[in-house]
VOSEKOL-846685 format. One record per residue (C-alpha): residue number from 1; residue in three letters; x, y, z. Coordinates in steps of 0.1 Angstrom, whole numbers. Layout:
N
+------+-------+-------+-------+-------+
: dovo : bavex :    xx :    yy :    zz :
+------+-------+-------+-------+-------+
:  NUM :   ALA :     X :     Y :     Z :
...
+------+-------+-------+-------+-------+
# end
This chain:
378
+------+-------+-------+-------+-------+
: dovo : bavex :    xx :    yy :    zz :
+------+-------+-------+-------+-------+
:    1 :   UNK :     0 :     0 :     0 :
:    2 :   UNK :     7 :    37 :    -4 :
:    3 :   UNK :    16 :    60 :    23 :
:    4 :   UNK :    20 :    95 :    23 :
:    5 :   UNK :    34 :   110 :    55 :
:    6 :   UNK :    36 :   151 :    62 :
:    7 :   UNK :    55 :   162 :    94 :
:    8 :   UNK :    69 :   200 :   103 :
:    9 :   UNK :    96 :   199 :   127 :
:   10 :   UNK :   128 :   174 :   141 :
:   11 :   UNK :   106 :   153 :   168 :
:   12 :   UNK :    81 :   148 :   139 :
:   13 :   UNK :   110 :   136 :   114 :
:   14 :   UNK :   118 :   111 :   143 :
:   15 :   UNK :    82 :    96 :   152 :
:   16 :   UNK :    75 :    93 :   116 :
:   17 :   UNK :   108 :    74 :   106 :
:   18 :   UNK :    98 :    43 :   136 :
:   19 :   UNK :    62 :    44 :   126 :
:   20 :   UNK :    75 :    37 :    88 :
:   21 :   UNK :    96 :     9 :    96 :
:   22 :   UNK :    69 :    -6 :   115 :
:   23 :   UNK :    46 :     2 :    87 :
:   24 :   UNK :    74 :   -22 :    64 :
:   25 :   UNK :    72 :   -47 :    89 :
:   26 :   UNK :    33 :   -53 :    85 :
:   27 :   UNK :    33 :   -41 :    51 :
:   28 :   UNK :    64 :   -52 :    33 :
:   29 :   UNK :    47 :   -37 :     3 :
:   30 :   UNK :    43 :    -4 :    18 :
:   31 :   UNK :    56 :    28 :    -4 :
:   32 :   UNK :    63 :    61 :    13 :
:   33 :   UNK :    64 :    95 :    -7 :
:   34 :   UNK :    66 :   124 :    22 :
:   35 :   UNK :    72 :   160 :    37 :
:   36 :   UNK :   100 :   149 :    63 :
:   37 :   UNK :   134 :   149 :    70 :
:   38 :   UNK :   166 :   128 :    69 :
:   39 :   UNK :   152 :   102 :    92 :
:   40 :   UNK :   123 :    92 :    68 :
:   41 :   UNK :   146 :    93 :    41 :
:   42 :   UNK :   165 :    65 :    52 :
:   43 :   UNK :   136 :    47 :    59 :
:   44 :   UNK :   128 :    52 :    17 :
:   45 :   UNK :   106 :    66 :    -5 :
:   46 :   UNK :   105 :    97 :   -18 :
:   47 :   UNK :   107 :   132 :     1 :
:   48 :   UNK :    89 :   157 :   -18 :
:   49 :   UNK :   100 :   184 :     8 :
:   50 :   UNK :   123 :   192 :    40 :
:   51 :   UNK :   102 :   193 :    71 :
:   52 :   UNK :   128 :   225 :    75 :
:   53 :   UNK :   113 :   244 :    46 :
:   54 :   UNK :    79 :   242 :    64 :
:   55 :   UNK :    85 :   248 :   101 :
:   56 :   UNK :    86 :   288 :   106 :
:   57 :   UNK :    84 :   297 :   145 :
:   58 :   UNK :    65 :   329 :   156 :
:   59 :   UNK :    40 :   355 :   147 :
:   60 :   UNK :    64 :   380 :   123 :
:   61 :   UNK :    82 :   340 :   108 :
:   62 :   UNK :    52 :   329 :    96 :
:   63 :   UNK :    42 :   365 :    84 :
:   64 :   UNK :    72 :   368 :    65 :
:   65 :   UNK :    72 :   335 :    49 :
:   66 :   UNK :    35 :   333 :    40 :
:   67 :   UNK :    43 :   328 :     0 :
:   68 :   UNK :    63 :   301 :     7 :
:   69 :   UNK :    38 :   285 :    34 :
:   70 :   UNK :     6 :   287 :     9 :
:   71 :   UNK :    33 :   279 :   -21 :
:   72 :   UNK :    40 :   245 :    -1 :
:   73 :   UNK :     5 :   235 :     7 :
:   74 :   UNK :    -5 :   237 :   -28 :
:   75 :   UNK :    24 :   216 :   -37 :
:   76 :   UNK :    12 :   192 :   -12 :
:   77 :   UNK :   -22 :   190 :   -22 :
:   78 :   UNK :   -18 :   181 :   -62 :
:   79 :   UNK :     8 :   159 :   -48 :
:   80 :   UNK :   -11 :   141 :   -28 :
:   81 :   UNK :   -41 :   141 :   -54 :
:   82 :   UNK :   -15 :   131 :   -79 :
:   83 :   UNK :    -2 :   103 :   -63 :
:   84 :   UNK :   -36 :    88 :   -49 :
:   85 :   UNK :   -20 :    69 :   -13 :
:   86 :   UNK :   -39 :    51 :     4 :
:   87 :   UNK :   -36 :    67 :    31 :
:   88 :   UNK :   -25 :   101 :    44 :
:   89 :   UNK :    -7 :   105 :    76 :
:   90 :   UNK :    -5 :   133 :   100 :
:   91 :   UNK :    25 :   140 :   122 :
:   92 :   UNK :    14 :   168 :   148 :
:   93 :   UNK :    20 :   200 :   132 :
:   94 :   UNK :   -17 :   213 :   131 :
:   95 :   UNK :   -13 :   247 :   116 :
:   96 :   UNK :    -1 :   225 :    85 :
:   97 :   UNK :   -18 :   194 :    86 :
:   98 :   UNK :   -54 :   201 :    95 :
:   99 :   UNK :   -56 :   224 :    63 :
:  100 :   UNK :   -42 :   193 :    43 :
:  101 :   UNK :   -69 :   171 :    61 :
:  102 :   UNK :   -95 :   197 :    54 :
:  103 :   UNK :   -86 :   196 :    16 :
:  104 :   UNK :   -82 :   154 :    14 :
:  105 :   UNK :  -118 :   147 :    31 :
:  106 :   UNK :  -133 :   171 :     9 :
:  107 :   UNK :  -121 :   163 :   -23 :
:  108 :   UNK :  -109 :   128 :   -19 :
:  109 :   UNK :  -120 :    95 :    -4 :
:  110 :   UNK :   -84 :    87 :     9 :
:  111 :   UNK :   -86 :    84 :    52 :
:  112 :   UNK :   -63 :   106 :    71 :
:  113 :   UNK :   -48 :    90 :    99 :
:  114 :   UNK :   -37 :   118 :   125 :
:  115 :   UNK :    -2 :    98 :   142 :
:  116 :   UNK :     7 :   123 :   177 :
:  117 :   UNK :   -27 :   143 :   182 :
:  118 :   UNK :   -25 :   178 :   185 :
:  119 :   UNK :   -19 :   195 :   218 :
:  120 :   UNK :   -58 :   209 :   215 :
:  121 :   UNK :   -65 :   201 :   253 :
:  122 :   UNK :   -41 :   229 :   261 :
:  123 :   UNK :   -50 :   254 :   237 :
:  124 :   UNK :   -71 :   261 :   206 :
:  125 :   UNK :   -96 :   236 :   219 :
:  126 :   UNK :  -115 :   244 :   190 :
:  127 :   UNK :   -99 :   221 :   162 :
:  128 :   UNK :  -117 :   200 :   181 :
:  129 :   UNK :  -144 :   205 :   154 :
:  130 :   UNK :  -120 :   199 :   124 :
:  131 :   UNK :  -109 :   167 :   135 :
:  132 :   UNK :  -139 :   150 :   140 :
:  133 :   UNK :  -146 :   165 :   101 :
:  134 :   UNK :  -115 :   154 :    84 :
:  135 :   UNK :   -94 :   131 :   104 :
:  136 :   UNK :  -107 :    91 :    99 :
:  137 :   UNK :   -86 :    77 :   130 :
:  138 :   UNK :   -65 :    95 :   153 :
:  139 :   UNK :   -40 :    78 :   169 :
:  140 :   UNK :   -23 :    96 :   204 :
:  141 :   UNK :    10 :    87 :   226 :
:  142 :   UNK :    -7 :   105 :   257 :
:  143 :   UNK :   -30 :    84 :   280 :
:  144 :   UNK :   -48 :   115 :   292 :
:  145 :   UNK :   -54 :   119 :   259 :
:  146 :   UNK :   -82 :    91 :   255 :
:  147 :   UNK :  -107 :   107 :   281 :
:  148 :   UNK :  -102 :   141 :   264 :
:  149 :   UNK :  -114 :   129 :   230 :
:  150 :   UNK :  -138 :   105 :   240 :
:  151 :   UNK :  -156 :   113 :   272 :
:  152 :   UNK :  -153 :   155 :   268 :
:  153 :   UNK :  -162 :   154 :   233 :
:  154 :   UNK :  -173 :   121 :   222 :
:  155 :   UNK :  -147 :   116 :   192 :
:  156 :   UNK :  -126 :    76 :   195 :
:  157 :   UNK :   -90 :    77 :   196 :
:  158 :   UNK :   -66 :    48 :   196 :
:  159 :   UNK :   -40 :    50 :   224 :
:  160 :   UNK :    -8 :    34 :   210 :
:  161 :   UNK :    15 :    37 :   242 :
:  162 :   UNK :    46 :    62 :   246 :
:  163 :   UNK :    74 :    59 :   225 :
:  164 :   UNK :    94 :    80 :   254 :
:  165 :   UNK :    88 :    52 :   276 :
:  166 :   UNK :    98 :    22 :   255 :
:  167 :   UNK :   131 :    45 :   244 :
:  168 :   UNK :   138 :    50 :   281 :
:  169 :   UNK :   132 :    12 :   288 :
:  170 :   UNK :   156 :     2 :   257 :
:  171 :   UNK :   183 :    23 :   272 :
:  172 :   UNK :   179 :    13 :   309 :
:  173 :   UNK :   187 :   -24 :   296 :
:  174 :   UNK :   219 :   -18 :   276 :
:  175 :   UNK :   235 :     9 :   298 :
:  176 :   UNK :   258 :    -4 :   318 :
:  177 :   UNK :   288 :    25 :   321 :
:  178 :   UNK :   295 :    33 :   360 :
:  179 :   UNK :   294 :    67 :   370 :
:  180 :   UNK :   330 :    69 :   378 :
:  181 :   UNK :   334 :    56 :   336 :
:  182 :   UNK :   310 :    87 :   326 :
:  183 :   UNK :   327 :   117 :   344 :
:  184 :   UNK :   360 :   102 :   332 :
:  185 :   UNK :   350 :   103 :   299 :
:  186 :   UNK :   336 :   137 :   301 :
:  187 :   UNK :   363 :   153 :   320 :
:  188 :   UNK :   336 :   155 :   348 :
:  189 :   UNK :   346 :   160 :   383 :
:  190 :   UNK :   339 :   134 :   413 :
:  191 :   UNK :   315 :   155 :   429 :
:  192 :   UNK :   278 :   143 :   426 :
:  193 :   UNK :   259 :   160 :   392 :
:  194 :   UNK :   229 :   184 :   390 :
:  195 :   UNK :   220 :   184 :   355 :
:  196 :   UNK :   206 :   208 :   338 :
:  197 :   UNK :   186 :   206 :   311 :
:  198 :   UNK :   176 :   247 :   296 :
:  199 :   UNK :   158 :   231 :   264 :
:  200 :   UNK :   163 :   227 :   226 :
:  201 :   UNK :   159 :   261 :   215 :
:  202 :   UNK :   179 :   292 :   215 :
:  203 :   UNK :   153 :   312 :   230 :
:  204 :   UNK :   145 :   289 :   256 :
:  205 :   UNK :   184 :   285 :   266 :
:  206 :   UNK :   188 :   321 :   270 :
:  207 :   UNK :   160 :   324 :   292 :
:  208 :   UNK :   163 :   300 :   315 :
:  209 :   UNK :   200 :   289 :   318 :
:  210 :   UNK :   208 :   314 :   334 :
:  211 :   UNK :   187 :   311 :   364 :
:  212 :   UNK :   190 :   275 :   362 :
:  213 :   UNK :   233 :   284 :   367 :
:  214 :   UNK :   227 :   306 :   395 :
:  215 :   UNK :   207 :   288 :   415 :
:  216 :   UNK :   224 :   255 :   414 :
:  217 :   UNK :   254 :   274 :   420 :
:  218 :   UNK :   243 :   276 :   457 :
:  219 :   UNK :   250 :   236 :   460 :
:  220 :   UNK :   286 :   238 :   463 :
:  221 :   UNK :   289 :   203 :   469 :
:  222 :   UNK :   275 :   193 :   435 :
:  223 :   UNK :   291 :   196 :   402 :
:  224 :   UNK :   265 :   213 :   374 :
:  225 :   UNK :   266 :   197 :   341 :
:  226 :   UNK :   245 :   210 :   311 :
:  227 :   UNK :   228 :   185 :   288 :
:  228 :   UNK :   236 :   202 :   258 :
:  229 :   UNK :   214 :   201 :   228 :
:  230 :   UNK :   234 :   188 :   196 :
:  231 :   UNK :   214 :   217 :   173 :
:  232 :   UNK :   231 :   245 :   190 :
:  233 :   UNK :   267 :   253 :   192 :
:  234 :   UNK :   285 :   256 :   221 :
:  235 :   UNK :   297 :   292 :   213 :
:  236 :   UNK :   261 :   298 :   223 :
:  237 :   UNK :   260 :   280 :   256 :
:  238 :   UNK :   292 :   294 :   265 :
:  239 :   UNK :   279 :   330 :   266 :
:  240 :   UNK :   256 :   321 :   298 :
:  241 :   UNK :   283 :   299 :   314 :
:  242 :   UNK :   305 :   333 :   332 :
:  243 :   UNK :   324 :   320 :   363 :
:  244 :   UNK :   298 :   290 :   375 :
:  245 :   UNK :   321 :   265 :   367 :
:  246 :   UNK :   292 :   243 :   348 :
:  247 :   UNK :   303 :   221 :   322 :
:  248 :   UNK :   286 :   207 :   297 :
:  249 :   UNK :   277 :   172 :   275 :
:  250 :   UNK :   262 :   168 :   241 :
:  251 :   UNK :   241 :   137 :   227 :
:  252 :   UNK :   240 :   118 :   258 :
:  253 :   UNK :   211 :   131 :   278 :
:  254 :   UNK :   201 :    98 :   291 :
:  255 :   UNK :   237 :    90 :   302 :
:  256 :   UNK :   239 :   119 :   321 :
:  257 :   UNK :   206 :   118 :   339 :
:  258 :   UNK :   213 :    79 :   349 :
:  259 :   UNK :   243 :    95 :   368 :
:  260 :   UNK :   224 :   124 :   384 :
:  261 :   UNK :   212 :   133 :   418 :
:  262 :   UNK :   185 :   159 :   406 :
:  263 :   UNK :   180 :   181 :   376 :
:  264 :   UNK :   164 :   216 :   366 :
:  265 :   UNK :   147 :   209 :   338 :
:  266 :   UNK :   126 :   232 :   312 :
:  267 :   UNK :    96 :   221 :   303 :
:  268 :   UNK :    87 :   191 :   272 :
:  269 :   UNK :    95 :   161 :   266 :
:  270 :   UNK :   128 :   162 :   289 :
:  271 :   UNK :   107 :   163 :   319 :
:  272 :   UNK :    89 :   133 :   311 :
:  273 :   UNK :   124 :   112 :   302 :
:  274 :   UNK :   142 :   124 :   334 :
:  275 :   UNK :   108 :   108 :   352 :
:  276 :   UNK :   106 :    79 :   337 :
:  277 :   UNK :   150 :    78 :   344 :
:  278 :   UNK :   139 :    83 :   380 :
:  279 :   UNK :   156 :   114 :   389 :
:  280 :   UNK :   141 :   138 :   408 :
:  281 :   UNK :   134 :   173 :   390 :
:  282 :   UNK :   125 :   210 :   392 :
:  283 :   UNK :   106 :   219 :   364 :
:  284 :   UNK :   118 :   257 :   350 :
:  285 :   UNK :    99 :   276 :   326 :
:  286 :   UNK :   107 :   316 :   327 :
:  287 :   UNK :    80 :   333 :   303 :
:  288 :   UNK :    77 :   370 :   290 :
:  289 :   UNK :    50 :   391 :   309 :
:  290 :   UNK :    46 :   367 :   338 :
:  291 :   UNK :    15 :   381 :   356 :
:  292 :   UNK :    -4 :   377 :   318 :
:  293 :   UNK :     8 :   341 :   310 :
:  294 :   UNK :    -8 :   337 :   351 :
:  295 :   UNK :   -39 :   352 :   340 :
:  296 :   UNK :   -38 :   329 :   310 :
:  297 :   UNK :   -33 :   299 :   330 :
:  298 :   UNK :   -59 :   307 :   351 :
:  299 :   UNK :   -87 :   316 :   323 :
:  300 :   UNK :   -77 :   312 :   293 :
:  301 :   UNK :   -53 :   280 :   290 :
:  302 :   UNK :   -74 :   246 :   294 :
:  303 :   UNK :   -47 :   226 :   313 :
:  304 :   UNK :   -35 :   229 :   347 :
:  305 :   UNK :    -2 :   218 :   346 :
:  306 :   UNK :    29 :   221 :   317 :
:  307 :   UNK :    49 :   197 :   324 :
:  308 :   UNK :    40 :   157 :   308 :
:  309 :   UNK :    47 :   145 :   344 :
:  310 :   UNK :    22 :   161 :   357 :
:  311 :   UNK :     0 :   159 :   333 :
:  312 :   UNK :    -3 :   120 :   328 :
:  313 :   UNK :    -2 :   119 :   369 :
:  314 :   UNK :   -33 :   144 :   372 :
:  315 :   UNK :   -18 :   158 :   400 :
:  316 :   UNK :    16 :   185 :   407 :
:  317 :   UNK :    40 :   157 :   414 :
:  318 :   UNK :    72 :   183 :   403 :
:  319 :   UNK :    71 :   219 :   411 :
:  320 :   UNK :    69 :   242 :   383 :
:  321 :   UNK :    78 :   272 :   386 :
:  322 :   UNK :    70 :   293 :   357 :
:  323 :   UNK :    58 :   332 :   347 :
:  324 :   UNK :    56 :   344 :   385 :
:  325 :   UNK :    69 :   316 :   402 :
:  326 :   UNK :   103 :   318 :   377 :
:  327 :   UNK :   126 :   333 :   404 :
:  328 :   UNK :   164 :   319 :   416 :
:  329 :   UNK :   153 :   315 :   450 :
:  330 :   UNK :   123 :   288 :   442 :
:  331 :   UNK :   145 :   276 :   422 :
:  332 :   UNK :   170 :   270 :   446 :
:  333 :   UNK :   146 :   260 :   476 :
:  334 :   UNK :   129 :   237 :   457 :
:  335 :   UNK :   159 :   219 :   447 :
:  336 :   UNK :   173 :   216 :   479 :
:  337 :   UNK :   134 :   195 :   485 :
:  338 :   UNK :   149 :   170 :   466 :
:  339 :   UNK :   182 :   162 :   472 :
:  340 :   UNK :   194 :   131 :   494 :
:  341 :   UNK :   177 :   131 :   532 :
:  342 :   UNK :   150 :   154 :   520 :
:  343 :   UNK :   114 :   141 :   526 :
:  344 :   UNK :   107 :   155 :   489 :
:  345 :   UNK :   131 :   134 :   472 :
:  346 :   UNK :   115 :    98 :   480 :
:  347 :   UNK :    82 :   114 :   475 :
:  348 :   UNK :    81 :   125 :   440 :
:  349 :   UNK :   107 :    91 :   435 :
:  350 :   UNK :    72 :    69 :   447 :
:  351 :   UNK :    52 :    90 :   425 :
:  352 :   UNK :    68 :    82 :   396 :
:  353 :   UNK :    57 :    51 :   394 :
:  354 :   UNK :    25 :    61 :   389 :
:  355 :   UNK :    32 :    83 :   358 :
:  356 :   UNK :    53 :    47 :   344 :
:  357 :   UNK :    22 :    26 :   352 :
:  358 :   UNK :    -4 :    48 :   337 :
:  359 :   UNK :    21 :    48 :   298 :
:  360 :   UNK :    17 :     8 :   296 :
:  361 :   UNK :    39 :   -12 :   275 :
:  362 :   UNK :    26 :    -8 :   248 :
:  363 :   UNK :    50 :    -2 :   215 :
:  364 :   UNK :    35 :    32 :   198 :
:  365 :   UNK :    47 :    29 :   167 :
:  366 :   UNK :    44 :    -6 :   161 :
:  367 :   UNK :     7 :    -7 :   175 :
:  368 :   UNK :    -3 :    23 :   152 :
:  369 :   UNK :    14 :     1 :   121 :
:  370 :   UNK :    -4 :   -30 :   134 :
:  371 :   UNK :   -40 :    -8 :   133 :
:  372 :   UNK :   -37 :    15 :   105 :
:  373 :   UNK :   -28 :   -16 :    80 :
:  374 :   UNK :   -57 :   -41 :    94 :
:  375 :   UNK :   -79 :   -10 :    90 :
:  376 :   UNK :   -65 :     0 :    54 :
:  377 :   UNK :   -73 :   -41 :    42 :
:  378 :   UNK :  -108 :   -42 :    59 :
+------+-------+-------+-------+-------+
# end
């Protein structure tokens, strides 16, 4: 069978490259043509576009680029008319995709199968609307997910499991390095590790870094080492390090959270793997304006927490201290509630558990292969 794939951004590109080679493994037949990025590619089939010739980030980006935007999505259209899949599938992106699903259910009879739902529960709830129009089966790696969709607003979903979970899992069974091997390597010191993990994006480096430096800086029996994100170079790190002393590792996040007492962490996916690595974690999110993005939280956004942790738990099992709450001292106090001999640490450890429990074992991309093929042949 056909399959035509559209994703807009990195994590996309990597979600979308598993799902493919499960896709091969139930469908050995199965032909890909796609809007990706080097990880589909060497999967196979044919990219008609770069996911990085789509994703444009922020109000004046998108603006700026709107030519090239509409120019792509009409290019994706014919294409997919042109090449008649069987199936379309959707990689998150919304602001992309649902116009795409829009156009296929109206002037097609191919299904679009929605992989990674859109994060509609915590804003522009809605799409809510759209989906039930144009998307056939939606298929989501959130639990919470399930109850959103089908009790609030009547609309199935297929929960697939967490592919953060089963990566975790794979690298928990093949790691075996000792701490003492790690800061070697690394040119770490003995001292006991607070990592620090400031995001993936330039933007979100330089605003919380920083912070996250100085307040770890107070533990002067801990070493601070920086997960580094392998997009951005370390010239830019450097220009937040100053005097601290923090040093820093690239590509081998897991590693260094395996060898870590606690960790600041911004908020995404890296709160979620340094949970299910059980370390303990302050969650840091600095925002613009921070007495609007309260205000927001409070009446506008639909969610109560940011963090996945606290999300798939329903309840505040790490801090988060974010717009108001943003300040070096919280920071600092609330990482000093979860260091060894503090009741906090062995709390939010227990709790944990809960957040594994409630992911299953389920293989996401493999159990969305499994379903979207028996549902193509029936």
């Amino acid at each position: 069978m056909k399959y035509y794939l559209i994703v807009g951004e990195a994590s996309g590109d990597l979600h979308a490259s598993r799902l493919m080679r499960s896709l091969k493994e139930y469908d050995p037949e199965a032909e890909f043509r796609f809007f990706g990025g080097d990880l589909m590619a060497q999967v196979g089939g044919t990219r008609v576009r770069h996911y990085r010739e789509l994703a444009y980030m922020g109000f004046v980006p998108v603006l700026l680029h709107l030519p090239t935007i509409f120019r792509n999505m009409k290019m994706c259209k014919d294409d997919i008319v042109r090449w008649q899949p069987d199936a379309v599938i959707l990689v998150d992106y919304p602001g992309f995709n649902l116009s795409i699903a829009k156009f296929v259910k109206k002037n097609t009879r191919i299904p679009v199968y929605y992989y990674i739902s859109p994060k509609i529960w915590a804003w522009k709830e809605w799409r809510i609307k759209a989906i039930k129009r144009d998307v056939r089966e939606m298929f989501s790696i959130l639990p919470f997910e399930v109850p959103f969709y089908e009790r609030k607003h009547q609309y199935k979903i297929h929960y697939v499991g967490n592919p953060t979970a089963e990566e975790v899992d794979n690298f928990r069974h093949v790691y075996t390095e000792t701490r003492e091997d790690f800061c070697q390597r690394n040119s770490l010191s003995a001292k006991p590790i607070i990592a620090i993990l400031a995001g993936s994006r330039k933007q979100e480096i330089k605003d919380n870094l920083p912070s996250m430096l100085e307040a770890a800086h107070h533990f002067t029996d801990y070493q601070m080492v920086i997960a580094g994100a392998p997009s951005i170079d370390d010239a830019y790190y450097k220009k937040f390090l100053g005097d601290s002393g923090a040093k820093m590792v690239k590509s081998q996040t897991y590693e260094l959270l395996s060898h870590s007492t606690a960790a600041l962490v911004t908020s995404g996916t890296a709160t979620l793997e340094t949970a299910l690595l059980n370390i303990p974690q302050v969650v840091c999110y600095e925002t613009p304006v921070p007495q609007l993005i309260r205000f927001a939280f409070k009446h506008i956004i639909k969610v109560k927490y940011i963090s996945l942790v606290n999300l798939i738990a329903d309840k505040e099992i790490v801090q988060e201290l974010l717009a108001d709450r943003f300040r070096i001292y919280n920071i600092a106090n609330e990482l000093y509630r979860i260091l060894p001999g503090q009741p906090g640490r062995e709390r939010m450890l227990a709790e944990y558990q809960t957040v594994r429990e409630r992911l299953g074992n389920e293989v996401a991309p493999d159990n969305a292969a499994r379903i979207m093929t028996e549902l193509l042949r029936a």
